[in-house]
N, C-alpha and C positions, 0 to 999 in steps of 0.2 A: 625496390626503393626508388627507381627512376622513376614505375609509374605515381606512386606516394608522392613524388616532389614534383610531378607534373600537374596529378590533381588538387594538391593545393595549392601553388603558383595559377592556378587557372581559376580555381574559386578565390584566388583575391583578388584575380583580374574582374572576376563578376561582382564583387562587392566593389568595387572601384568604381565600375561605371552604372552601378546601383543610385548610389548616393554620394553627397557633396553638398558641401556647405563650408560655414564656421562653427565654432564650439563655443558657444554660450553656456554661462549655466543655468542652470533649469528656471523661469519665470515663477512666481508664486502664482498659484492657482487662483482661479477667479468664482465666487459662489458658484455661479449660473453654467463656470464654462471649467469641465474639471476631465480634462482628456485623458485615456489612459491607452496608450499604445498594448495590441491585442501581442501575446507572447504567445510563443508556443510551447507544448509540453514533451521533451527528449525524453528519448527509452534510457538513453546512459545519463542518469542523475550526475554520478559520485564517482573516484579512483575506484580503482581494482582494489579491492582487499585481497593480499593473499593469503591471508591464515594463519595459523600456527609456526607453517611451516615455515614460515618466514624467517622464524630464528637461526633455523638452518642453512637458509640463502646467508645471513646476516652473518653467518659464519666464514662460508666461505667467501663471503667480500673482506672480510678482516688479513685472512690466509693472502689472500691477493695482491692486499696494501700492505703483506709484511714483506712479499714474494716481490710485488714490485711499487714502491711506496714514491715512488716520480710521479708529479701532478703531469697531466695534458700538455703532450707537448703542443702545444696553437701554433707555433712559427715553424717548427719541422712538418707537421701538417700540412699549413701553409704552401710551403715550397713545395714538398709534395704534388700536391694538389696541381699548383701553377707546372710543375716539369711534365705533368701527368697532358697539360694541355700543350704541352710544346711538340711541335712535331719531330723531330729531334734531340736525342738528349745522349751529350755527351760523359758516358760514367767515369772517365778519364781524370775530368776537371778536377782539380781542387776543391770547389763548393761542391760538386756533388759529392765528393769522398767525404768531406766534412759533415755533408749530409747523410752518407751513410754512417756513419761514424754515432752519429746523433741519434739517429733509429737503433743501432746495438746497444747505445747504452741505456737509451730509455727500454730497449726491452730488454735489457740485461737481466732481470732476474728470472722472467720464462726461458732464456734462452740459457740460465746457469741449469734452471731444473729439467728444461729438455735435453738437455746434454748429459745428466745424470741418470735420464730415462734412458735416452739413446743407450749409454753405459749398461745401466743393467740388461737393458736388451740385449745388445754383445755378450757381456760377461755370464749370465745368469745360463743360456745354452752350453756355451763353454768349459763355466763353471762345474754343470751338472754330469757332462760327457770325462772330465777329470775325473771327479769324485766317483762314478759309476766303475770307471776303468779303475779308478786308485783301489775302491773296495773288492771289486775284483783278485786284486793280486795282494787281498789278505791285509791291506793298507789301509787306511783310516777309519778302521772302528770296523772293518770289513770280516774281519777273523772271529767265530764264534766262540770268542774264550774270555772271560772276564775277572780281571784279578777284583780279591776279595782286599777294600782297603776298610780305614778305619771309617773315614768322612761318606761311605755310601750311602749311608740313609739321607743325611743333610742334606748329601748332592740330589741326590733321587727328589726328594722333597722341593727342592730350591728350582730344578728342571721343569716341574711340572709343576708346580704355582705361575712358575714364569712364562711357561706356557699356553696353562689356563687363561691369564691377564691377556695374550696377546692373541689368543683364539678371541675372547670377549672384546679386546679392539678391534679383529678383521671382522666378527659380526656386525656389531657396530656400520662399519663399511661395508660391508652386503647390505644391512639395510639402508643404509642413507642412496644406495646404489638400488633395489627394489621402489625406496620413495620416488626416485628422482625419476624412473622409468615410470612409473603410475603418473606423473605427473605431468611428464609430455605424452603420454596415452590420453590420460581425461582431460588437457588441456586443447590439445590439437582438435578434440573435436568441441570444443568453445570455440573454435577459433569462426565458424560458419556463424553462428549466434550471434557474435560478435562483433564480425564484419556485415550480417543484416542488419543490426541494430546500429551500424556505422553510417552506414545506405541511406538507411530511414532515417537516420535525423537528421542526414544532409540534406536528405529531399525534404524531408518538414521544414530546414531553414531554407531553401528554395522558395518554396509554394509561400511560408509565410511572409517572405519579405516583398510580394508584389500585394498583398493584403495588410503589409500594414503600409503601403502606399496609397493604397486605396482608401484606406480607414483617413490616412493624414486628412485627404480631398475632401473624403465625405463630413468632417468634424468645421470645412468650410461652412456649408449649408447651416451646423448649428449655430456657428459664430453666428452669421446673416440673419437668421432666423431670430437671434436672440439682440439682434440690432433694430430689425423689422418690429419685432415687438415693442419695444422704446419708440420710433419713431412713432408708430401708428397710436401709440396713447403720449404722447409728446403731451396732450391737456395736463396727463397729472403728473408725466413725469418734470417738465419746462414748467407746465403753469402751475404744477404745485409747489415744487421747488421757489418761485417769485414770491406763488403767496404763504409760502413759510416764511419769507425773508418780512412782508408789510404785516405777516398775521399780529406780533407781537407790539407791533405800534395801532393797529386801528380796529383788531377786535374789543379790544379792553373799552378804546373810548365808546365802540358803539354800542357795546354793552351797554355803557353808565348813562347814554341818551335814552337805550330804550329802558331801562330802569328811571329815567326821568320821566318818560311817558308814563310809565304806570305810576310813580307815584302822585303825577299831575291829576290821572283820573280816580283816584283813591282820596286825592286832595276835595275834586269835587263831591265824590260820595259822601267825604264827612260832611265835608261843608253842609251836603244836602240835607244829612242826619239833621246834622246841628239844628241848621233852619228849624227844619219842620216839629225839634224837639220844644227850640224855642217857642216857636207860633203856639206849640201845644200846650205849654206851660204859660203862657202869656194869659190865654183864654182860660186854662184851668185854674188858673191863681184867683183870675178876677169872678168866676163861679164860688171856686170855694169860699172865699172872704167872703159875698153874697147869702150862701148858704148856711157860714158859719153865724152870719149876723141875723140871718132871720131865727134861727134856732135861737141864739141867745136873747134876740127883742120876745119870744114866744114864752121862753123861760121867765125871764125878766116880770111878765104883766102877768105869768101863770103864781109868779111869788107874791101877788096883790092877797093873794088869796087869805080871809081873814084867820084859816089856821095854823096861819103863821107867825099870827101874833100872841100864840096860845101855848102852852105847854101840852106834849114835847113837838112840834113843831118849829120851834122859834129858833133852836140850835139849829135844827139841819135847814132852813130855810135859807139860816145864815150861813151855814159852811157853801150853799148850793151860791149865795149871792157873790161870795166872796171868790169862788173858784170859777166863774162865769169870764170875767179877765180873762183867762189862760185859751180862752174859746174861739181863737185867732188865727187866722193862715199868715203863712210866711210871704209878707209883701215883698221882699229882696230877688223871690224868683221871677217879679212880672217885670222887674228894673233889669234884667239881664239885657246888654246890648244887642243888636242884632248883626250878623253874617254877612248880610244881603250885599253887602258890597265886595265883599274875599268874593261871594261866591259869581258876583259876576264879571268880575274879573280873570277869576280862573273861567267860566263856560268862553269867557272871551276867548281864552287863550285856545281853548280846546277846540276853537272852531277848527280853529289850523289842523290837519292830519297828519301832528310829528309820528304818529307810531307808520302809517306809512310812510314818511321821509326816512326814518330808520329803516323799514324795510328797505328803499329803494338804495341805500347807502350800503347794506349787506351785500343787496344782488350785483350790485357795481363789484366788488370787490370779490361774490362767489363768481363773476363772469370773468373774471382773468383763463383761465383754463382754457374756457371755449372762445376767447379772442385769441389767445394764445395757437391753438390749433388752426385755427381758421386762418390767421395772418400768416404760417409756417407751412402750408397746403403744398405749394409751388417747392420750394426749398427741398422740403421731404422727399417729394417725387425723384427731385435731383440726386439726391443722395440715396435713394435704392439703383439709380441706375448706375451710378460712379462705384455702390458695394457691386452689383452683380458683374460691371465690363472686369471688378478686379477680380473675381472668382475668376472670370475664363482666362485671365493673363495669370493666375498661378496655377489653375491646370494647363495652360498653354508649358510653362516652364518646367511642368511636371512631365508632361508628355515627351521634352526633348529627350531626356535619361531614355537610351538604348535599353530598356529591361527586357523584352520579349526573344528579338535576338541572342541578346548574350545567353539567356537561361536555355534557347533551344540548345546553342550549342555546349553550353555547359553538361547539358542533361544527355546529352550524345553521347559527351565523351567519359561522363560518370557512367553510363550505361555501359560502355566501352570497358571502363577497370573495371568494373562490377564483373560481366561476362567473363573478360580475364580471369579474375578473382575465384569464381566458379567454376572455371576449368583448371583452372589450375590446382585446385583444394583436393579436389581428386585422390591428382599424383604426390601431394603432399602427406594426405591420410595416406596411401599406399606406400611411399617412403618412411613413413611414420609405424607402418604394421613393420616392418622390416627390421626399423629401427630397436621395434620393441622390442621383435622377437631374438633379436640377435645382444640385447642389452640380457633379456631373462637369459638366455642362455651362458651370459657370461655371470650372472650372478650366480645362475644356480650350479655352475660350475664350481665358483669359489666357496661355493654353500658346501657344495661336493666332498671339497679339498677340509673345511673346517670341519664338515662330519667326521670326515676318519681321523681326524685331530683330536677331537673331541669324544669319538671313540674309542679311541687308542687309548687316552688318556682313561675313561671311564673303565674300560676293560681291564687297563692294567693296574688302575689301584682295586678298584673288586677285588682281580683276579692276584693279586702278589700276595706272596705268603713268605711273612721274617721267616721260616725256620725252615723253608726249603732252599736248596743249593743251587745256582745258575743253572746246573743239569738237570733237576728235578722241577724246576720250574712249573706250573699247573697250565690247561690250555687256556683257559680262559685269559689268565695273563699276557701267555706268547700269542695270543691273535690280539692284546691290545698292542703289544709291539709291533707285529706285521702292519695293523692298520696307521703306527705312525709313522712306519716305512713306506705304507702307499701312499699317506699326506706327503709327504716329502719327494716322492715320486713324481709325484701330481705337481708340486710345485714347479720341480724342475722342467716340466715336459709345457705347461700352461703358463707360468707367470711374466715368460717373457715376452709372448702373444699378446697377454692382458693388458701389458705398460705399453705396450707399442699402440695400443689404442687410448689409454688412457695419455699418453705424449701425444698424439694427434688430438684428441678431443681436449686436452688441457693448451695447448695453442692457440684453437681456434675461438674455444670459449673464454680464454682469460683475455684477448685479444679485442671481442666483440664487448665484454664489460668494460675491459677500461678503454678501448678506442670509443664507440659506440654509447652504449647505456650510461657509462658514468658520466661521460663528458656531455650527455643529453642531458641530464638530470639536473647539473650546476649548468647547463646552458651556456657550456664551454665551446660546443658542440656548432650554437647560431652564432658567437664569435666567430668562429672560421669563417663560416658562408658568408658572413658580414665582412669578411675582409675584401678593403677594396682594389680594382680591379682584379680580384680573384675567378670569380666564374666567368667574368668577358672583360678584355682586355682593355674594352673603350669604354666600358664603366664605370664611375665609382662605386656606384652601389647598385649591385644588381637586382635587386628587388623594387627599387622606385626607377629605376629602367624599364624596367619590365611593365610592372602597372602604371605608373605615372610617364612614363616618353620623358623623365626629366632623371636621368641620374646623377647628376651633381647635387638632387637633397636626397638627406641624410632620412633614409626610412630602413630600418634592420629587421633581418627574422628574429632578435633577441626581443625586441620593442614588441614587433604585431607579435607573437607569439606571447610575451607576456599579456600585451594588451587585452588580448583574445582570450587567455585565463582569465581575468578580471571582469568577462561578458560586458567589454566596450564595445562601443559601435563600429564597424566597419573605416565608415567615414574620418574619425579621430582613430583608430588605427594603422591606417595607411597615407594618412594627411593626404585627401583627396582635395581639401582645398587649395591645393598647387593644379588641380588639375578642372576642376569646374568648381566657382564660388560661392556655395548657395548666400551667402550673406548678400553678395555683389545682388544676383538673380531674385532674392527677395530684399529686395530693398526698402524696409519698414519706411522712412523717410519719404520714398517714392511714392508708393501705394497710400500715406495717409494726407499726403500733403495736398490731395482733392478734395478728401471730406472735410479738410481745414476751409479750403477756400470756400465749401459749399456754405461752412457754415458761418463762415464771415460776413457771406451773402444774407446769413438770415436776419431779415430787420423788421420788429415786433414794436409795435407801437401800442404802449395802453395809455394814454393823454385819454383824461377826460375821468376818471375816475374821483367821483366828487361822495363823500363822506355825509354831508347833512349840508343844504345849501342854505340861502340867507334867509329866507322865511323860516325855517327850522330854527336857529341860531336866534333870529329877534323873539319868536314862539318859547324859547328858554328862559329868554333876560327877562320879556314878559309874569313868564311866572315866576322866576324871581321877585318882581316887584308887585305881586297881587296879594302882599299887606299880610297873610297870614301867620307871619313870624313877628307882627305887631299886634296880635292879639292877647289881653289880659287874662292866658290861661290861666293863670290863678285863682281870678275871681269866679270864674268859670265852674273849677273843680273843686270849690271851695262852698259853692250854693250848692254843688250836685250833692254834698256832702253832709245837707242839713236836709229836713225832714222839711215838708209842707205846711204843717201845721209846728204851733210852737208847744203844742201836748199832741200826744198821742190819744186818739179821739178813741181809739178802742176802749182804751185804762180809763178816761172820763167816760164814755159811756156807764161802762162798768163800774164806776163808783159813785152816777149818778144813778145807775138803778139801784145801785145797794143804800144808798140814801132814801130813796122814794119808798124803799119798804120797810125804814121807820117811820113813816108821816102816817097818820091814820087812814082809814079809804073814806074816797071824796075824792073830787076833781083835782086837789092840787095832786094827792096821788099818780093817778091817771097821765093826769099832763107830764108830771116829769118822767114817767115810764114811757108816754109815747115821744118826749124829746131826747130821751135817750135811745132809741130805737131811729130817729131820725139822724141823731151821729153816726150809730152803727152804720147807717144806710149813706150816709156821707163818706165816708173813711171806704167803704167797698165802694162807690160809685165813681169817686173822685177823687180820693187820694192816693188809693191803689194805682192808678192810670198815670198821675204826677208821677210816683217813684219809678213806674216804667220810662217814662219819659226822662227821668234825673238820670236814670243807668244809662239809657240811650246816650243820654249829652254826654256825661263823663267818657262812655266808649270814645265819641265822637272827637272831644275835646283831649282824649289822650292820640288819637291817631296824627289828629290837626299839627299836635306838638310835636308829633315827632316828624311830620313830613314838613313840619317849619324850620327844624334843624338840618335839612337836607337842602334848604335855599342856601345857603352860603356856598353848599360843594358844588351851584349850579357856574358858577365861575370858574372855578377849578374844570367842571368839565367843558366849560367851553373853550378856554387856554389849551387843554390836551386834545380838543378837536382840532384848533387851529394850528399845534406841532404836528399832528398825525397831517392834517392835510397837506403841510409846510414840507414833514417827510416825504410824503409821496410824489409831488410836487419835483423838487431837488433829485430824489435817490432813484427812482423809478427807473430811468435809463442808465444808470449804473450799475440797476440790480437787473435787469432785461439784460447786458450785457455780460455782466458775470454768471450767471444762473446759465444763460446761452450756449458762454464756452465750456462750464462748468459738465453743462449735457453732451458736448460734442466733446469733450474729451472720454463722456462716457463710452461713448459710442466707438470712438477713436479705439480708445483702450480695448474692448474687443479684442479690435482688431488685431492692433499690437500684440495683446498675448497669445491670438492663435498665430501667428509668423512670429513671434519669440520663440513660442513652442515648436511650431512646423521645424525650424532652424533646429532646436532641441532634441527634439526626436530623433530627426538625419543625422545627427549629426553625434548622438549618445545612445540612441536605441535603436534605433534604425537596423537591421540585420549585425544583432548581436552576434559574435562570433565566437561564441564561445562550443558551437559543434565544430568548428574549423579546429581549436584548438583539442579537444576531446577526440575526434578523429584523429588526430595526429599521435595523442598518447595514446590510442588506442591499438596504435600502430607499432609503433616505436614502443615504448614504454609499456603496454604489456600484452601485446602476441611476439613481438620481436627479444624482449629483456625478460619478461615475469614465465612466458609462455613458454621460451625456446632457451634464451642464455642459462638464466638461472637452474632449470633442471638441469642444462649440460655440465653445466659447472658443480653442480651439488653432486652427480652421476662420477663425471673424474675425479673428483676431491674423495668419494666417498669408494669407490672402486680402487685409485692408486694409493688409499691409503692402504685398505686389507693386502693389494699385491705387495706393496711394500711390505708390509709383515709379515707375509709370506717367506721372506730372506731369515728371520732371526726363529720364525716357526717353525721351518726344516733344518735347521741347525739344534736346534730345540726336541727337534723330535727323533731328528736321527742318535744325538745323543741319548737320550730318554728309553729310545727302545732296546738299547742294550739293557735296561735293566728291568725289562718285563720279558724281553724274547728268551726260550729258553737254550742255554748254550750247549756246545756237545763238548767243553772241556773246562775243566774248571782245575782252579790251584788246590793241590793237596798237601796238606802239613804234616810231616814225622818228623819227631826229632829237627824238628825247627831246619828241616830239609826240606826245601820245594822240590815236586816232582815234577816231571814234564809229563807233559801229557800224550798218552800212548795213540791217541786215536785222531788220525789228521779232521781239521774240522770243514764244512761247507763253506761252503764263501756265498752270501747273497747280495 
């Protein structure tokens, strides 16, 4: 036990000066930065399961707390403990009587049952050396003559049920006495297993807690790295951040300029259509009217002709003269106004290069990123060298933590109980064979004793027979008698042996469950050693003495030991921040309050970012005012809408040839057949080209309209050029500012949550201790309580119980065997005379 509480006083001495800090709680995790401290994997998961047999422990814990049902005494302990370190101790005194006083009564009910053990031990030799002598001299039940009463069978019957019963109680206890013996056999040797797998997970939490120091350090380098990468594209992370901030005021306006460009040269295109539609139709008008009028003077002087003053002639000459009217082009298309001045007004405008002034107002505005980076060049620099001086000032503060030292000698003096531990196992298994062998032989003794018990009884109901007489009695019956004369034999000569071990073993094991195991379990047990100045006089609390040099706070083995079940850290365990501060030591406030000033430093200038300048802006209003939204679309789309001619010269063709082939043949014939053939050749040469030209215009004249409805919005956009520039203007070193710190907080933040975390880890994860506490149950709780107490305790309970039965089973049996042994004198009746009987009897 001294080495137990030495090597885990010394493994909290190493986690002490492992780590330190304060206790934050846990940071939220950062996308990019999501640390995961490396654990290790323990051979002892989970408690001890013990089994089934457990019920039977659970038994004799109940038996214990009826036997002795006082809670833990903590303040007789106490005193104890403190007299135990006085160099002198007067038993004389008052308080110490009082104190002894206090220990009898709390073990008052082992010490009522050891005393009735003592008792049978005395009485039970004693006992037997009477009764042998008494039946000797023909005295209690000693004389082989048995009166014939009425109640014999009842009794016979009622002897040996009752005896059967209490044979099946003492097996009962031979086996719970068999279990309990198998159970320190095949435990003791878990015990080696057990305390390997103790070794090794101490040494796994050893080796892993200089690796997850290591790990903390190295999750520096990600931080940096993931700072580094922000800095070094600062263009998009700084300069794009800005220009999200002016995208939503100056992308739209430049949009809507260069959608004003295009529509200016879309403007000209019609225009150009138009022109050239008109020219086209000016000239074709003044042909066709020409064309149509020579055809019609050809006709005209071809109707001289005298058969047409002659029947049938004279009708269709006249339908021909009358229909000659209709033989007209459409003069309203040569009056169409002309373009020429929209369109040189707009080529005016276009002289100007607004679509490149738009372009150069994009790049102004895509160049923020890379003035951005180029003005923050110097700055940057600054602040990788202010991230990296602070990497080696917190591995500088990591390196102070004594870890290498402490671990050698930790692992010494673990090697140290180890080695112990293994030599000593040895002589424990060899104590253990000893143990065993001398446990069987007390069971299979009482096993012995309930055979011929069990014997006896077997043989002599077999063997009895109603109708034979005490003296006729059969053998098989008188040897089951003899055998429950040897059980009762057996008893007397063995049981008082049995209880003197089971009074020793029931002392020692009810003693170590309820001083010990139970007072561990409710953690009655770290009360004591938490009582202050208890283990050293100049202490209050001997545990933050010990590890912290500060025993005036309040740190208990009830606290780290639970804490240590819970797999907390070290650090919050033992409140190591009374003894180094890591809060103090990383000072988030200290460490960022460089890259604040660096970044305060940083001063970014974008002055000069111009959107569309004054030639752009007049090149607008310009076209604005180049008349096109004063044009009489209407009249426009309203001739493109009428046909060239005011007949359609196909249908007169065709009904002046179908005329001509009533007139009889002869020239006027002829002529009107070749004048209508001159239509046809009119209408495909020159009217066909007009309506190409009327579609042209109409396309043109509809474009025109709608790009004339778009001169009014050219105000509107130049008002939202002069806010967007007004914004930029005004906002731009407001937003370079905020956008600035908005990035150096990014950056900042990093930082902060890897020493939020760093704190975190040390101080909650950091050399979890939950082997510390598992080693100790494994200790205590079950090779010392599950391993060792509990069999011993289940072995006495189970063993004093069958000896105790042993008293009421040779009283049992020695009566019983009178009525299976066969006698040498029995009562004879004549004449309602008893006779005596002639023949002296044996005495056994």
């Amino acid at each position: 036990m001294a080495h137990l509480l030495g090597f885990l006083l010394l493994l909290l001495g190493l986690c002490g000066d492992l780590v330190s800090g304060g206790q934050p709680s846990a940071p939220r995790p950062l996308e990019a930065l999501n640390y995961t401290l490396p654990t290790a994997k323990y051979r002892i998961q989970q408690a001890y399961e013990v089994g089934p047999i457990s019920a039977l422990f659970r038994m004799v814990h109940v038996f214990l707390y009826v036997v002795q049902p006082h809670a833990f005494p903590e303040d007789t302990v106490r005193k104890i403990i403190q007299k135990k370190f006085e160099p002198s101790v007067d038993y004389e005194k008052p308080e110490n009587i009082v104190l002894a006083l206090k220990v009898v009564y709390y073990e008052m009910g082992i010490i009522i049952c050891s005393f009735l053990g003592l008792l049978f031990i005395l009485l039970m030799p004693l006992v037997g050396c009477f009764v042998c002598i008494c039946r000797c001299c023909n005295k209690c039940g000693g004389k082989m003559h048995q009166r014939e009463k009425e109640d014999m069978v009842f009794r016979r019957k009622c002897l040996g049920a009752t005896l059967l019963v209490i044979c099946i109680l003492i097996s009962l206890g031979i086996i719970y006495g068999f279990v309990a013996n198998h159970q320190v056999r095949t435990r003791v040797k878990r015990t080696r297993r057990l305390a390997d797998s103790t070794f090794r997970d101490l040494r796994t939490f050893l080796d892993q807690t200089p690796k997850q120091i290591k790990y903390i350090l190295a999750q520096y380098n990600t931080t940096k790295d993931l700072a580094f990468s922000d800095l070094n594209n600062i263009n998009s992370k700084l300069g794009g951040e800005i220009c999200g901030q002016l995208k939503p005021v100056v992308i739209p306006v430049l949009d809507e300029i260069k959608a004003m460009a295009t529509a200016i040269r879309e403007t000209k295109e019609a225009l150009e259509s138009m022109k050239s539609s008109l020219d086209s139709l000016h000239s074709s008008s003044e042909q066709l009217n020409r064309s149509l009028t020579d055809v019609r003077t050809s006709v005209e002087q071809s109707l001289q002709d005298p058969q047409c003053l002659v029947q049938p002639g004279v009708e269709t000459c006249s339908s021909i003269q009358t229909s000659l009217s209709q033989l007209q082009g459409n003069s309203e298309l040569g009056q169409l106004p002309s373009v020429d001045a929209e369109l040189n007004k707009v080529n005016d405008v276009l002289s100007t290069d607004l679509d490149g002034m738009v372009e150069q107002g994009y790049k102004s505005f895509n160049d923020i990123p890379e003035r951005v980076q180029q003005q923050s060049t110097a700055v940057v620099a600054e602040i990788k060298k202010v991230l990296d001086s602070t990497g080696s000032e917190i591995d500088s503060v990591t390196q102070q933590l004594p870890i290498k030292e402490t671990l050698d000698n930790f692992i010494g003096y673990m090697n140290e109980s180890e080695k112990y531990l293994h030599d000593i196992l040895p002589k424990v298994e060899e104590a253990d064979s000893y143990w065993w062998l001398v446990c069987l032989i007390i069971c299979f003794l009482l096993t012995l004793i309930i055979i011929f018990f069990n014997l006896g009884l077997l043989l002599g109901v077999c063997g009895y027979n109603r109708l034979a007489t005490p003296t006729t009695r059969g053998c098989v019956s008188n040897t089951g008698g003899i055998f429950l004369m040897v059980g009762a034999g057996l008893s007397f000569l063995f049981s008082w042996i049995l209880m003197l071990l089971v009074v020793v073993a029931f002392i020692v094991g009810a003693n170590m469950e309820k001083l010990i195991c139970e007072p561990y379990a409710n953690r009655k047990l770290f009360r004591v050693l938490d009582t202050p100045y208890l283990l050293n006089e100049d202490w209050k609390y001997y545990l933050s003495g010990m590890v912290l040099s500060k025993p005036d706070i309040k740190l208990t083995f009830e606290q780290v030991y639970s804490d240590c079940k819970d797999d907390k850290g070290i650090y919050t365990t033992l409140q190591l921040q009374n003894r180094f501060n890591i809060t103090e030591q990383l000072d988030i406030g200290q460490h960022t309050q460089k890259l604040v000033r660096e970044f305060e430093s940083m001063n970014i200038n974008l002055d000069g970012i111009v959107l569309l300048d004054d030639s752009g802006k007049r090149n607008l209003q310009e076209f604005s005012e180049c008349g096109i939204d004063k044009i009489d679309y209407a009249s426009y789309l309203t001739q493109t809408g009428k046909s060239p001619t005011k007949v359609n010269l196909l249908s007169f063709a065709y009904d002046l040839e179908a005329k001509a082939n009533h007139l009889p043949p002869g020239n006027l014939k002829n002529s009107m057949k070749e004048a209508a053939q001159n239509i046809t050749a009119i209408h495909e040469q020159q009217v066909i080209p007009m309506e190409q030209s009327l579609v042209t215009l109409h396309r043109s004249v509809k474009t025109l309209q709608l790009t004339s409805g778009s001169l009014q919005g050219v105000n509107k956009t130049l008002y939202s050029l002069d806010d967007a520039q007004n914004f930029i203007t005004r906002n731009i070193s407001s937003i370079i500012i905020k956008e600035t710190k908005k990035f150096g907080r990014t950056i900042i933040s990093h930082f902060e949550y890897y020493l939020q975390w760093v704190e975190y880890a040390i101080t909650e994860k950091l050399a979890s201790c939950k082997p510390v506490a598992t080693a100790l149950d494994s200790t205590v709780q079950v090779i010392f309580c599950t391993y060792l107490t509990d069999p011993l305790n289940l072995f006495w309970f189970g063993i004093g119980k069958a000896t105790l039965l042993l008293l009421p089973a040779l009283i049992l049996g020695i009566k019983l065997a009178k009525y299976y042994r066969r006698m040498e004198s029995e009562d004879v009746y004549d004449d309602d005379v008893e006779t005596v009987p002639l023949k002296k009897p044996l005495r056994y």
